[in-house]
PAGUVO-962719 format. One line per field, with one value per residue: residue number from 1; x negated, y negated, z of N, C-alpha, C, O in turn; residue in three letters. Coordinates in steps of 0.001 Angstrom, whole numbers, padded with zeros to 6 digits. Atoms other than C-alpha are relative to their C-alpha. Example, Ala and Ser with C-alpha at 12.3 -4.5 7.8 and 13.67 -1.06 7.14 Angstrom:
BEGIN
marvex: c(1 2)
n_east: c(-000890 000820)
n_north: c(001190 001190)
n_up: c(000000 -000060)
ca_east: c(-012300 -013670)
ca_north: c(004500 001060)
ca_up: c(007800 007140)
c_east: c(-000900 000770)
c_north: c(-001200 -001090)
c_up: c(000000 000730)
o_east: c(-001936 000261)
o_north: c(-001181 -002198)
o_up: c(000665 000899)
kolse: c(ALA SER)
***
This chain:
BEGIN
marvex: c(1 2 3 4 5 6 7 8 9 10 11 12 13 14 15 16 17 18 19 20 21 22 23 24 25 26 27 28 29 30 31 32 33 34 35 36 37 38 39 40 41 42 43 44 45 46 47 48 49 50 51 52 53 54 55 56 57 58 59 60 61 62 63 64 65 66 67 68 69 70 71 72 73 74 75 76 77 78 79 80 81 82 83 84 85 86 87 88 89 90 91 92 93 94 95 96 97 98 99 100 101 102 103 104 105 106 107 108 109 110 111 112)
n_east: c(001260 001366 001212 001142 001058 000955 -000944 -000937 000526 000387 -001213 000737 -000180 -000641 -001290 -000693 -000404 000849 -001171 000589 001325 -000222 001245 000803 000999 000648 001035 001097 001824 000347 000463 -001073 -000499 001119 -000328 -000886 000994 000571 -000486 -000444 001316 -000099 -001083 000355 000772 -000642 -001038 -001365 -000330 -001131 -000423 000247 -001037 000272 000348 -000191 -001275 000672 000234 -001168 -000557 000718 -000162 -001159 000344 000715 -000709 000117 001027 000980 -000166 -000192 001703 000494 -000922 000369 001456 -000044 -000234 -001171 -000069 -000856 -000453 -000301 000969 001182 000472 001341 000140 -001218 -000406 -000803 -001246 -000236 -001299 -000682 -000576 -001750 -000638 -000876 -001765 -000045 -000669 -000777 -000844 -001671 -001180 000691 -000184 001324 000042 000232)
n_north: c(-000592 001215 000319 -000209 001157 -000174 000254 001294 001233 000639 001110 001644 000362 001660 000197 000162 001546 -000515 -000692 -000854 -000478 -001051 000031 -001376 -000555 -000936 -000419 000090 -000050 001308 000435 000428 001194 000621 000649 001014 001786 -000447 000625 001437 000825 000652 001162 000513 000094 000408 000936 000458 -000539 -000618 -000771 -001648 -000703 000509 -000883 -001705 000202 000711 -001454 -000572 000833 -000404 -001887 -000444 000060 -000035 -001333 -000819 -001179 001228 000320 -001711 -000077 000627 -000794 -001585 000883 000067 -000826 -000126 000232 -000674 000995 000457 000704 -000729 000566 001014 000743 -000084 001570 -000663 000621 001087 -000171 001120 000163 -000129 001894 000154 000951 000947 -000433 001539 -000179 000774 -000704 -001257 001258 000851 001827 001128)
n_up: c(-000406 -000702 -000042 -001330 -000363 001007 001369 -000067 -000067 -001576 -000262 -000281 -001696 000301 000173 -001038 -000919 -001917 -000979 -001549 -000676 -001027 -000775 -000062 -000554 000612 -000480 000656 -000676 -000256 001164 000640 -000600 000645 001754 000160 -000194 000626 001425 -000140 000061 001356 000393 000003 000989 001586 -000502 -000173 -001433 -000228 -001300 000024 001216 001365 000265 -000008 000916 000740 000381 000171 001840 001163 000125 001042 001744 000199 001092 -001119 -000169 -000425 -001262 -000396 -000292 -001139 -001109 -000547 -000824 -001260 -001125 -000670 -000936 -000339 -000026 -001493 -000205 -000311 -001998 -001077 -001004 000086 -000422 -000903 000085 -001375 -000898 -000360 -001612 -000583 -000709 -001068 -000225 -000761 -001328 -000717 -001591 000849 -000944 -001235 -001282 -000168 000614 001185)
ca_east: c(-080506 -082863 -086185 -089110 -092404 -094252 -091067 -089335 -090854 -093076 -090657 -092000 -092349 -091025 -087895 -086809 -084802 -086508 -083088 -083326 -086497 -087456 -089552 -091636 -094540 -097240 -100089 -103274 -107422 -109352 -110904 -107694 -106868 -110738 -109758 -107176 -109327 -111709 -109335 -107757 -111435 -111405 -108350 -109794 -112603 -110561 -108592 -105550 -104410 -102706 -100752 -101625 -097699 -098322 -100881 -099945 -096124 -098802 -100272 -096842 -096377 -099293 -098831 -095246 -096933 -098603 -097532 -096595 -099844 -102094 -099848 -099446 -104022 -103675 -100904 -102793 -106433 -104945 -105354 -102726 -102247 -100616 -097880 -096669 -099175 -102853 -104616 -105956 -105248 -101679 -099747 -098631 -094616 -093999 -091952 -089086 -088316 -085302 -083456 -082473 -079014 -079534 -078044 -075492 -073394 -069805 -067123 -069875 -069211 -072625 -072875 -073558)
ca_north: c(-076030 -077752 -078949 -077859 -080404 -079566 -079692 -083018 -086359 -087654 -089542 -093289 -094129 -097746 -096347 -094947 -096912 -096911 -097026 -095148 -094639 -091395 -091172 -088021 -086136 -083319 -081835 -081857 -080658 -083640 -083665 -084388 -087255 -088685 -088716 -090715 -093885 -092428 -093635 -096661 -098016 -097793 -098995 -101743 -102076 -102478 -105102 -103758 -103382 -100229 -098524 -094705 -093986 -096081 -093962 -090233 -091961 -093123 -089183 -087485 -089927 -088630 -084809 -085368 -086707 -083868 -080197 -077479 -075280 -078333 -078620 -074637 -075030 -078231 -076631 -072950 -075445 -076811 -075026 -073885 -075146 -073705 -076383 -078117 -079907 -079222 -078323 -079948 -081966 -080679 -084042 -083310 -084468 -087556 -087054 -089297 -090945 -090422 -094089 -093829 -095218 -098631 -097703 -100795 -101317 -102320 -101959 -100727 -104068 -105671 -109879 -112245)
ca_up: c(087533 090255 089175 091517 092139 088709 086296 087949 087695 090935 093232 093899 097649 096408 095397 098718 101074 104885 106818 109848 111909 113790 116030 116484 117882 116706 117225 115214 115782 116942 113430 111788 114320 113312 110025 110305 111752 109686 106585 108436 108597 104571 104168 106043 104043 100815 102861 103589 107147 107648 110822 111712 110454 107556 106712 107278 105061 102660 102423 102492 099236 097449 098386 096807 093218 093750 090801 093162 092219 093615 096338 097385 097499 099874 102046 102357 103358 106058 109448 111456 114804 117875 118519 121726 123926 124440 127870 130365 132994 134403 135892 139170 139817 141674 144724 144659 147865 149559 150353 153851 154624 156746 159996 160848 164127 162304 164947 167827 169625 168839 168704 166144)
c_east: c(-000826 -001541 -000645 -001063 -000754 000974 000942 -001358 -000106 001163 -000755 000423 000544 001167 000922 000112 -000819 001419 -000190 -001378 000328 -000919 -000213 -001015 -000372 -001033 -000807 -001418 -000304 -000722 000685 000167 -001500 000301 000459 -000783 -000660 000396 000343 -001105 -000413 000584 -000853 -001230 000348 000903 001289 -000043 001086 -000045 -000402 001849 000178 -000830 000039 001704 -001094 -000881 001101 000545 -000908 000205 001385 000229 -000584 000782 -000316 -001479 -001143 001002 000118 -002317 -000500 000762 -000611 -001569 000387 000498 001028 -000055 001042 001098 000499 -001499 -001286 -000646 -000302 000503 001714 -000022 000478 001478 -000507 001072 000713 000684 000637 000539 000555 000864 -000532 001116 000731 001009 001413 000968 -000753 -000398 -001253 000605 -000433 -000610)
c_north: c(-001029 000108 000152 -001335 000379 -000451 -001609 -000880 -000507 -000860 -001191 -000047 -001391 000239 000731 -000818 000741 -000037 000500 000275 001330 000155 001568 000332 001307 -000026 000388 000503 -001539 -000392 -000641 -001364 -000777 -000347 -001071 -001533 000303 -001130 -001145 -001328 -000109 -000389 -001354 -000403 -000510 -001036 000030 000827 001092 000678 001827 000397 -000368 001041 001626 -000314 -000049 001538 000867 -000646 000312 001360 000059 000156 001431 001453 001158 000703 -000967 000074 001187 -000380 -000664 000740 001133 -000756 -000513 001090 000336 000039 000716 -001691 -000167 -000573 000618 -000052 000001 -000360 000504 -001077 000905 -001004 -000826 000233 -001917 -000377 000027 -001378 000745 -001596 -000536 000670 -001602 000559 -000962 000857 000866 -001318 -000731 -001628 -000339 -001025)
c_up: c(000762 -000590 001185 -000398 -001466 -001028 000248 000228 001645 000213 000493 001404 000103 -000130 001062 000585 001408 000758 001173 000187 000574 000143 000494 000454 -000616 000570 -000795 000656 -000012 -001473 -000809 000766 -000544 -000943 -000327 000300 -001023 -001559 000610 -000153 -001477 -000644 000481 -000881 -001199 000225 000181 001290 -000167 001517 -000289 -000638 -001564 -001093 -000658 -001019 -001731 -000716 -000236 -001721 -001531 -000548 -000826 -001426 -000415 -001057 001179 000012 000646 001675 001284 000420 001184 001019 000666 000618 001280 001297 000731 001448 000998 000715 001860 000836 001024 001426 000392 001148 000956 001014 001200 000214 001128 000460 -000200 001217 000320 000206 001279 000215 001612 001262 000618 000860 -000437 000786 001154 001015 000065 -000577 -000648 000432)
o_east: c(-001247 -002122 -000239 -000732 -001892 000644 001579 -002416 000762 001876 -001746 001529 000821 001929 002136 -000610 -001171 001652 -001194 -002068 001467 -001856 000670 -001544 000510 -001356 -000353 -001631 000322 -000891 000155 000121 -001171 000283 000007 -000857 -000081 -000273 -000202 -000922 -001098 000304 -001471 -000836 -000308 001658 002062 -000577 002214 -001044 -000431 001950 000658 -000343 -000358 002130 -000633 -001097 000828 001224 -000665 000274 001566 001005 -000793 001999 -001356 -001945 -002180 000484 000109 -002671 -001395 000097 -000425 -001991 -000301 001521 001797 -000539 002044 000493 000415 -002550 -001249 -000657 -001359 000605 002345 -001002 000895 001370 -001255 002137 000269 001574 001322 -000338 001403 000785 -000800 002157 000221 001499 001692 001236 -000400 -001238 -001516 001374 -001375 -000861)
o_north: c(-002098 001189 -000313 -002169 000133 -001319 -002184 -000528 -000693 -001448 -000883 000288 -001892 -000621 000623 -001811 001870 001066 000171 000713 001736 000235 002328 -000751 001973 -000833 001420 000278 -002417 -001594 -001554 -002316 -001575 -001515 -001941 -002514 -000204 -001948 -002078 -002506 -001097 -000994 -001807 -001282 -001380 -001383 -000926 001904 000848 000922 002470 001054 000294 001526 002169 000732 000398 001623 001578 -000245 000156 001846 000948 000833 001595 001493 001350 000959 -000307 000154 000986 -000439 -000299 001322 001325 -000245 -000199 001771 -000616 001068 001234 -002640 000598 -000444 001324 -000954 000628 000629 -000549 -001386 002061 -002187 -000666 000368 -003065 000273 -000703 -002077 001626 -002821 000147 001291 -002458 001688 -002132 002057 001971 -001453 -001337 -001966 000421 -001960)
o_up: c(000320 -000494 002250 -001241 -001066 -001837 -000634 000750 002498 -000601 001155 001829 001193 000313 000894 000664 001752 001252 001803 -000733 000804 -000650 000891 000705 -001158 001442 -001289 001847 -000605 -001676 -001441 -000012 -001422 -001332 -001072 -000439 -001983 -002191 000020 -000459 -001740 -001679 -000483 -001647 -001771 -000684 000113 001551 -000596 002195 -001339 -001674 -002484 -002114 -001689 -001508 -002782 -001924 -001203 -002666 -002727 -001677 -001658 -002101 -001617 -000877 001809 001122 000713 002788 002498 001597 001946 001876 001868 001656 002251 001367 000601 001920 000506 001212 002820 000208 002032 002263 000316 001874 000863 001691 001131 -000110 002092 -000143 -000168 001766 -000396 000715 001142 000130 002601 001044 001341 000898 -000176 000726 001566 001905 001104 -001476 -000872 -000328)
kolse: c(UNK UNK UNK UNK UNK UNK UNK UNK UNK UNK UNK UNK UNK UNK UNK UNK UNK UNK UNK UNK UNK UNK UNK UNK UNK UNK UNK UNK UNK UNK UNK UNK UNK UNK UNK UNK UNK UNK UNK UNK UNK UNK UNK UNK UNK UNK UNK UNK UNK UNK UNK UNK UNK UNK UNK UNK UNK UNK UNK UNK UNK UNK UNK UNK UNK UNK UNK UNK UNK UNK UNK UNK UNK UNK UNK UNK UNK UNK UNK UNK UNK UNK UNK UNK UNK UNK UNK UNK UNK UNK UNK UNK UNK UNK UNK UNK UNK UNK UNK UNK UNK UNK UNK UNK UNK UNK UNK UNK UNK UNK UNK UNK)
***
């Protein structure tokens, strides 16, 4: 029988291994991205330097201590975003230049 998040014992963020990276992207309200300095500035405060993935690893580690019916309340509070990227400014393409082919006289009887 599997244990769900209320009946199994929190998992420790110490006792995973880190191993592979992956690198990723999302999309958040600008309130949510505030936040985040928001907290990195009281981390600082309490003296410990942390990174914005440090961080949001560092929330993913609490929400996991957390008993599903606590974690079903934060899950349904946060907003729901429409995903892919927000807009504004569209980039226009850079033309890439053609290379023109050097025009040489090989075998057209020119001197040296």
């Amino acid at each position: 029988m599997v244990k769900t998040g209320s009946q199994a014992a929190p998992r420790s963020g110490a006792t995973r291994k880190s191993g592979k990276v992956i690198r990723d992207s999302f999309t958040m309200p600008v309130a949510d991205h505030e936040l985040i300095g928001a907290l990195k500035k009281r981390c600082i405060g309490l003296g410990i330097a942390i990174k914005k993935s440090e961080l949001l690893r560092a929330g993913l580690a609490a929400l996991d201590r957390l008993p599903d019916e606590n974690l079903a309340q934060v899950a349904a509070a946060v907003e729901s975003v429409k995903t892919g990227r927000p807009p504004g400014k569209k980039k226009k393409k850079r033309k890439t230049k053609k290379r023109k082919k050097k025009k040489t006289n090989r075998g057209k009887g020119k001197k040296r």
